[in-house]
mmCIF file of the N, C-alpha and C atoms, coordinates in Angstrom:
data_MODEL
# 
_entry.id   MODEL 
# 
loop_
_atom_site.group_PDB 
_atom_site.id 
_atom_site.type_symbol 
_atom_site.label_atom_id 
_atom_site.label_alt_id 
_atom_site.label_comp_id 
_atom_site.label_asym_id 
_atom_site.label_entity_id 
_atom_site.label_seq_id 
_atom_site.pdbx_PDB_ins_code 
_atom_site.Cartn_x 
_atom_site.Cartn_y 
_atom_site.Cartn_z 
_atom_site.occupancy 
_atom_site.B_iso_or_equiv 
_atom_site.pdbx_formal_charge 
_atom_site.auth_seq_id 
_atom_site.auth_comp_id 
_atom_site.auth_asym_id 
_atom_site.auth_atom_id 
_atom_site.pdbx_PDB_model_num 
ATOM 1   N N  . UNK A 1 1  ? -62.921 -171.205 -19.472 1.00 0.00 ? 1  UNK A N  1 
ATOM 2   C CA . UNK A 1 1  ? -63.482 -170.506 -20.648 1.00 0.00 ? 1  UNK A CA 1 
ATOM 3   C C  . UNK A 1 1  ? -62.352 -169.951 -21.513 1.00 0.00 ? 1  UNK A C  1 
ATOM 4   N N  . UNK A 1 2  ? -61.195 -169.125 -20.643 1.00 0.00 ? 2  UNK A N  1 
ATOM 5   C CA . UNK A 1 2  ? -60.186 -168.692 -21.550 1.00 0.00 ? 2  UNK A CA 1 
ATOM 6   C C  . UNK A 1 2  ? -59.557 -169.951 -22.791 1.00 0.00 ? 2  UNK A C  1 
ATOM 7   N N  . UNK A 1 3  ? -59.212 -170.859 -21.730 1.00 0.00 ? 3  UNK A N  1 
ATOM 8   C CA . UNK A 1 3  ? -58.613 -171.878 -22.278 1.00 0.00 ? 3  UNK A CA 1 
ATOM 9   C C  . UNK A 1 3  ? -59.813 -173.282 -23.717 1.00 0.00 ? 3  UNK A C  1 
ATOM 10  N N  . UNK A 1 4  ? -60.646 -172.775 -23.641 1.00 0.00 ? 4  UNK A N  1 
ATOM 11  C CA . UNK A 1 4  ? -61.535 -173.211 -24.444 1.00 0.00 ? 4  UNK A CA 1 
ATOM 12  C C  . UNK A 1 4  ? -61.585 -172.408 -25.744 1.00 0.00 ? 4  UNK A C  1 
ATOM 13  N N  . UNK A 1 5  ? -61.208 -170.692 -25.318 1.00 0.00 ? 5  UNK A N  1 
ATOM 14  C CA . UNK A 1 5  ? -61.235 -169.691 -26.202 1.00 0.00 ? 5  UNK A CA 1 
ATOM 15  C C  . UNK A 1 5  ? -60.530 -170.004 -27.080 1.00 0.00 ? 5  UNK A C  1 
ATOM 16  N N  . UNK A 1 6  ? -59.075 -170.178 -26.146 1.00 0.00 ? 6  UNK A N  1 
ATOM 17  C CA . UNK A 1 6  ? -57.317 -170.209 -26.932 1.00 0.00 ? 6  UNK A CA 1 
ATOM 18  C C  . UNK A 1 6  ? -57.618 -171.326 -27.794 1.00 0.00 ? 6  UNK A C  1 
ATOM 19  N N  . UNK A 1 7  ? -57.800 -172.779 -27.298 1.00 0.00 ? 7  UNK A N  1 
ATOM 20  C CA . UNK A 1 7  ? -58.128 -173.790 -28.222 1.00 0.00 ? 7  UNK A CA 1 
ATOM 21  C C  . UNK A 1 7  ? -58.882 -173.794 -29.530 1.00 0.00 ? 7  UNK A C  1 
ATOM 22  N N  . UNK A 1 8  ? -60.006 -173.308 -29.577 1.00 0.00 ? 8  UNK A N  1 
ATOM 23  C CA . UNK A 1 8  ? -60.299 -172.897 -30.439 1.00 0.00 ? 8  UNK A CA 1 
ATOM 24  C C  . UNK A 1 8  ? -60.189 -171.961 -31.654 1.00 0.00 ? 8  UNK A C  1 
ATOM 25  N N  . UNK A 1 9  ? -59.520 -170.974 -31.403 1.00 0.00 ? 9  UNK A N  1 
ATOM 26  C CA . UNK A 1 9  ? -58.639 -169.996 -31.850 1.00 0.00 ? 9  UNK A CA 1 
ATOM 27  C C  . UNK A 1 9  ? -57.719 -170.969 -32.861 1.00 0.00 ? 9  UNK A C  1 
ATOM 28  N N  . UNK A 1 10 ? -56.839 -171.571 -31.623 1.00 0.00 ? 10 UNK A N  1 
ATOM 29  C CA . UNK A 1 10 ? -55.750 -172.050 -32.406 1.00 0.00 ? 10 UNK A CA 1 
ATOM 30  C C  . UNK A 1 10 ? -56.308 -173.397 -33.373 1.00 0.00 ? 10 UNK A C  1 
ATOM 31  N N  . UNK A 1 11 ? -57.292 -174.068 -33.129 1.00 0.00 ? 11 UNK A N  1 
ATOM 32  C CA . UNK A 1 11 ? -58.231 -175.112 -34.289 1.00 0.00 ? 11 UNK A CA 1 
ATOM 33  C C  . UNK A 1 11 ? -58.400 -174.710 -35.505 1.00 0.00 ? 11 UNK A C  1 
ATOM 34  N N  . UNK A 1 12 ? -59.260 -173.484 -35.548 1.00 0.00 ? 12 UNK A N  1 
ATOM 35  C CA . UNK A 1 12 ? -59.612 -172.701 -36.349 1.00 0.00 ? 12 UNK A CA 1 
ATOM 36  C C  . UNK A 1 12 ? -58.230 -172.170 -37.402 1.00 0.00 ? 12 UNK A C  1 
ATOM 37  N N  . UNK A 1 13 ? -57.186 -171.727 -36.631 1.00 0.00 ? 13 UNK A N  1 
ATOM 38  C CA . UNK A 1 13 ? -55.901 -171.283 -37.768 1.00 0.00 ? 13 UNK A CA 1 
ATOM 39  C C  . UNK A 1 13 ? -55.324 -171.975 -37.758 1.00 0.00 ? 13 UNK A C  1 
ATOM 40  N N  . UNK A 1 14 ? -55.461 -173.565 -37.304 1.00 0.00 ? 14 UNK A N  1 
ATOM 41  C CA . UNK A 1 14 ? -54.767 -174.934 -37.813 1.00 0.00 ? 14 UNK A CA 1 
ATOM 42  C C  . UNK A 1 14 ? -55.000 -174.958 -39.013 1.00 0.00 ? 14 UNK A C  1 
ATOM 43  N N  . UNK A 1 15 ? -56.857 -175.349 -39.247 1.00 0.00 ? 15 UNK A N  1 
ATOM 44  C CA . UNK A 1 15 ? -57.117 -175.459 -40.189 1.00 0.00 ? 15 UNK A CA 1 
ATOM 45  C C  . UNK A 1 15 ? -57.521 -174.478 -41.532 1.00 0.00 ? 15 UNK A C  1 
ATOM 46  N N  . UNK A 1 16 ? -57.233 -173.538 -41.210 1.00 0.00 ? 16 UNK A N  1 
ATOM 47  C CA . UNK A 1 16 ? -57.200 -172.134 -41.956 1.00 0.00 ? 16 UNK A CA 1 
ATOM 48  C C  . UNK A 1 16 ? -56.634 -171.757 -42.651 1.00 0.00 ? 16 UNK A C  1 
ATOM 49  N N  . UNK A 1 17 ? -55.136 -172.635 -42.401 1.00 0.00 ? 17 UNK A N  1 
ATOM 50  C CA . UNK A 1 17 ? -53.893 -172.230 -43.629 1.00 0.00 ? 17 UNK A CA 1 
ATOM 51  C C  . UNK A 1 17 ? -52.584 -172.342 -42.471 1.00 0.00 ? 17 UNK A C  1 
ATOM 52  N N  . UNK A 1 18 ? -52.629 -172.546 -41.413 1.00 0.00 ? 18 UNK A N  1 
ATOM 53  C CA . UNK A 1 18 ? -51.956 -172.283 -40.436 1.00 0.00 ? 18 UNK A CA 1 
ATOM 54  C C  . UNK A 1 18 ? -51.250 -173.561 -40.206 1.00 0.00 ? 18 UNK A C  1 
ATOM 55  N N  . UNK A 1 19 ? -51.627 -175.036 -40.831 1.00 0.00 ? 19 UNK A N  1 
ATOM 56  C CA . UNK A 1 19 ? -50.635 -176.059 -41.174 1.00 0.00 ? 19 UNK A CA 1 
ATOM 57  C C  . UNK A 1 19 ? -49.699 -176.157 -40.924 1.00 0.00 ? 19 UNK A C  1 
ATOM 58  N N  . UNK A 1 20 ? -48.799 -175.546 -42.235 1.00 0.00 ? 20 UNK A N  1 
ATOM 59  C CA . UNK A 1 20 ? -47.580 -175.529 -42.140 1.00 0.00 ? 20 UNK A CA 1 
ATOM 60  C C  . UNK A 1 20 ? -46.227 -175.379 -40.775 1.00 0.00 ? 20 UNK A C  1 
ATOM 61  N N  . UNK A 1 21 ? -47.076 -173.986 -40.036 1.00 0.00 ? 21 UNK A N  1 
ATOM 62  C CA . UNK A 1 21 ? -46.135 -173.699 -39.430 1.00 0.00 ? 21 UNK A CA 1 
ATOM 63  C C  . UNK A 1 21 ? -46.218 -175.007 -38.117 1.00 0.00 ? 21 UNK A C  1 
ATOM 64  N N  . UNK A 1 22 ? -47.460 -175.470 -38.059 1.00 0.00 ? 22 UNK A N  1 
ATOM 65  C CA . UNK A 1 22 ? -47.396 -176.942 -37.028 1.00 0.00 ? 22 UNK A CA 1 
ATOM 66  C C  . UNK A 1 22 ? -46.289 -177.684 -37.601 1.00 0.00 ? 22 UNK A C  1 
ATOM 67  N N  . UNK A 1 23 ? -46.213 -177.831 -39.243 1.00 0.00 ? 23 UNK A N  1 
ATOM 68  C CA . UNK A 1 23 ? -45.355 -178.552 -39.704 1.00 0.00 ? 23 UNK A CA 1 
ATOM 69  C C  . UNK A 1 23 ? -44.250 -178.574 -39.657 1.00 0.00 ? 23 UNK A C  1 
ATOM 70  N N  . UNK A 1 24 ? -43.686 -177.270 -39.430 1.00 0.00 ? 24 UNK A N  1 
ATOM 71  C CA . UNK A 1 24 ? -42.520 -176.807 -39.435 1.00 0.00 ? 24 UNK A CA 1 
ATOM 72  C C  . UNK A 1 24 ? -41.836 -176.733 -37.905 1.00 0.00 ? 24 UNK A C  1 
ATOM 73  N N  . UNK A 1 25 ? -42.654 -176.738 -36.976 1.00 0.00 ? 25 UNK A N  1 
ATOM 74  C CA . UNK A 1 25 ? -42.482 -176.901 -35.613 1.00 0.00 ? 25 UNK A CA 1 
ATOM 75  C C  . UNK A 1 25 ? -42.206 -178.026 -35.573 1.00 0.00 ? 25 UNK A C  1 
ATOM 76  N N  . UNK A 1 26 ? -42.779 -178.920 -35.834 1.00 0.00 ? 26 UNK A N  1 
ATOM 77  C CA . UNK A 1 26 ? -42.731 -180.463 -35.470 1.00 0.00 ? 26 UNK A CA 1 
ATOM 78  C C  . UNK A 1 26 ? -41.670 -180.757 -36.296 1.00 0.00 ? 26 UNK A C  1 
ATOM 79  N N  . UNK A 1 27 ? -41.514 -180.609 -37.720 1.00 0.00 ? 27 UNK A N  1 
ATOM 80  C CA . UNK A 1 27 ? -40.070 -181.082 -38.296 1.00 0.00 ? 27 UNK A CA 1 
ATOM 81  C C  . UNK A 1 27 ? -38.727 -180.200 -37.539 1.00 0.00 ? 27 UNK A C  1 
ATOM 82  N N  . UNK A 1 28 ? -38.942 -179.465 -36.749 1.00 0.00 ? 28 UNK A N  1 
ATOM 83  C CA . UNK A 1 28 ? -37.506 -178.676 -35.832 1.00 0.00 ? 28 UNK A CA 1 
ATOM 84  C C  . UNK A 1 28 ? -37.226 -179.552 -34.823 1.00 0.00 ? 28 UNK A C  1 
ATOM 85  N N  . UNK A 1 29 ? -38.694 -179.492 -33.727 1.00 0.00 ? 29 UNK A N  1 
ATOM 86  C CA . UNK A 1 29 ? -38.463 -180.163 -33.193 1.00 0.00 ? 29 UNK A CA 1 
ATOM 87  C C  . UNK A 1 29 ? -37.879 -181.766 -33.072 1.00 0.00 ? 29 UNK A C  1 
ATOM 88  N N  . UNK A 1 30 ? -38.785 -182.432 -34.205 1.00 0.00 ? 30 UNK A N  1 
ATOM 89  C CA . UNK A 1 30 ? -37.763 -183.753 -34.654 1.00 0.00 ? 30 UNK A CA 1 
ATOM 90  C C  . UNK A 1 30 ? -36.048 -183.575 -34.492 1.00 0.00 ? 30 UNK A C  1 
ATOM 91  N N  . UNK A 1 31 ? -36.054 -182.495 -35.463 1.00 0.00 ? 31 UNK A N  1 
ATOM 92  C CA . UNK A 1 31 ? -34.245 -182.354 -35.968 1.00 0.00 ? 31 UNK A CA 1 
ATOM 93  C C  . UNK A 1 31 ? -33.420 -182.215 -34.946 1.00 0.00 ? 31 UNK A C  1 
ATOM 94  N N  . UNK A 1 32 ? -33.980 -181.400 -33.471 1.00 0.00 ? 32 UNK A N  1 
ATOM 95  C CA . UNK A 1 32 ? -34.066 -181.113 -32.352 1.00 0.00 ? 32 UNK A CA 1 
ATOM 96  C C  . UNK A 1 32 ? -33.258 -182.043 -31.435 1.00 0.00 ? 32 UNK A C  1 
ATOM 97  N N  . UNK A 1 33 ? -34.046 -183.220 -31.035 1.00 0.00 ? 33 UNK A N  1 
ATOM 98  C CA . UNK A 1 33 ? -34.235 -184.470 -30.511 1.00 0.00 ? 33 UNK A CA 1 
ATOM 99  C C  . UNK A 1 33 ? -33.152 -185.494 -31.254 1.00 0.00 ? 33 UNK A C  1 
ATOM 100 N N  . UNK A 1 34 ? -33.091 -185.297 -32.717 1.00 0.00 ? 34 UNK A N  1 
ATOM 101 C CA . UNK A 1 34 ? -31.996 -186.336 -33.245 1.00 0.00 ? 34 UNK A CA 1 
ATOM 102 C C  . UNK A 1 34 ? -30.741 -186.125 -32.829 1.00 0.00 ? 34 UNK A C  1 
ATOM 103 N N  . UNK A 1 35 ? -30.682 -184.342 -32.776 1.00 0.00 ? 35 UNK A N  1 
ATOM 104 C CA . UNK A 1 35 ? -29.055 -183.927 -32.670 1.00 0.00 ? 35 UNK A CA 1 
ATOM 105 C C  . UNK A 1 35 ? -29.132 -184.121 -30.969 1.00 0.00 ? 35 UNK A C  1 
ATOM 106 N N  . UNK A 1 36 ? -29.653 -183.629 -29.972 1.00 0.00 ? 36 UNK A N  1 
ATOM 107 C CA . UNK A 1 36 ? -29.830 -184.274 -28.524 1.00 0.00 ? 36 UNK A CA 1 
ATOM 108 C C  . UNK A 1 36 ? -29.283 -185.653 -28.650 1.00 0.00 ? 36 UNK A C  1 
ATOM 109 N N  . UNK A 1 37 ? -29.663 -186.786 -29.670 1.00 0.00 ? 37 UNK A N  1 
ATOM 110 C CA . UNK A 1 37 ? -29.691 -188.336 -29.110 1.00 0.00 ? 37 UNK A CA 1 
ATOM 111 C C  . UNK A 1 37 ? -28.223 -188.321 -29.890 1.00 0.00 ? 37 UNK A C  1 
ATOM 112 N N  . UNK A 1 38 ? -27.641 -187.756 -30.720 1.00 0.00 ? 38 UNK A N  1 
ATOM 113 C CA . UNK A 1 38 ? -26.438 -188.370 -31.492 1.00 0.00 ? 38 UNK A CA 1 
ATOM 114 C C  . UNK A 1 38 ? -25.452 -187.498 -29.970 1.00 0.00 ? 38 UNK A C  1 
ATOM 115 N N  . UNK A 1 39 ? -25.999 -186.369 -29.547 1.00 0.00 ? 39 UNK A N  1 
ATOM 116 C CA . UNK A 1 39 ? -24.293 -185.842 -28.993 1.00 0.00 ? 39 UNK A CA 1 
ATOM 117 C C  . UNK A 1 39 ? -24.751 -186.695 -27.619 1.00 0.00 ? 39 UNK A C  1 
ATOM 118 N N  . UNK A 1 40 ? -26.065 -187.555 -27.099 1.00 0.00 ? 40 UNK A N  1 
ATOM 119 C CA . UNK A 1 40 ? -25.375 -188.624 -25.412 1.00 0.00 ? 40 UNK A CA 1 
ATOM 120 C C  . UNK A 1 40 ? -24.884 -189.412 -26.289 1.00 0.00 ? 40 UNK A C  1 
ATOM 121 N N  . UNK A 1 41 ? -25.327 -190.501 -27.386 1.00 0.00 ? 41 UNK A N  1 
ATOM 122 C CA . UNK A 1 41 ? -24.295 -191.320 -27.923 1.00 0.00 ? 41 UNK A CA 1 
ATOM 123 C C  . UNK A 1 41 ? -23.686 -191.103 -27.954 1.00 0.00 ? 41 UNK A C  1 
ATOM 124 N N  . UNK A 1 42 ? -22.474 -190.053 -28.491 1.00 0.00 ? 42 UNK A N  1 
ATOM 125 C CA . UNK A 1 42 ? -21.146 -189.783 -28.543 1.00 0.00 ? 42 UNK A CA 1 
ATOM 126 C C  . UNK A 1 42 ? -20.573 -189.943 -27.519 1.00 0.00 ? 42 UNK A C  1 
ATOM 127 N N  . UNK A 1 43 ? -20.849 -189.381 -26.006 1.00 0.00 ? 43 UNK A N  1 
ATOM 128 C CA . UNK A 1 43 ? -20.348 -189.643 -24.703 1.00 0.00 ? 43 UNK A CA 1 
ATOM 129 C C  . UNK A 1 43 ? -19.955 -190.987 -24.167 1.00 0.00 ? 43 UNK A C  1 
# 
């Protein structure tokens, strides 16, 4: 039930205006992962 709560919660301020900051998570995380894959290439 909690976890049905949280989900919903967080659905609701996805679509609420709360976008962005998914957006902005996910474009870090990308940037994240690129700089991870360039410094094993370098090795």
């Amino acid at each position: 039930m909690n976890m049905m709560n949280h989900s919903d919660v967080w659905m609701s301020g996805w679509s609420g205006g709360g976008m962005w900051i998914g957006t902005t998570i996910g474009i870090v995380v990308v940037v994240l992962l690129v700089v991870l894959i360039i410094k094993l290439s370098r090795r």
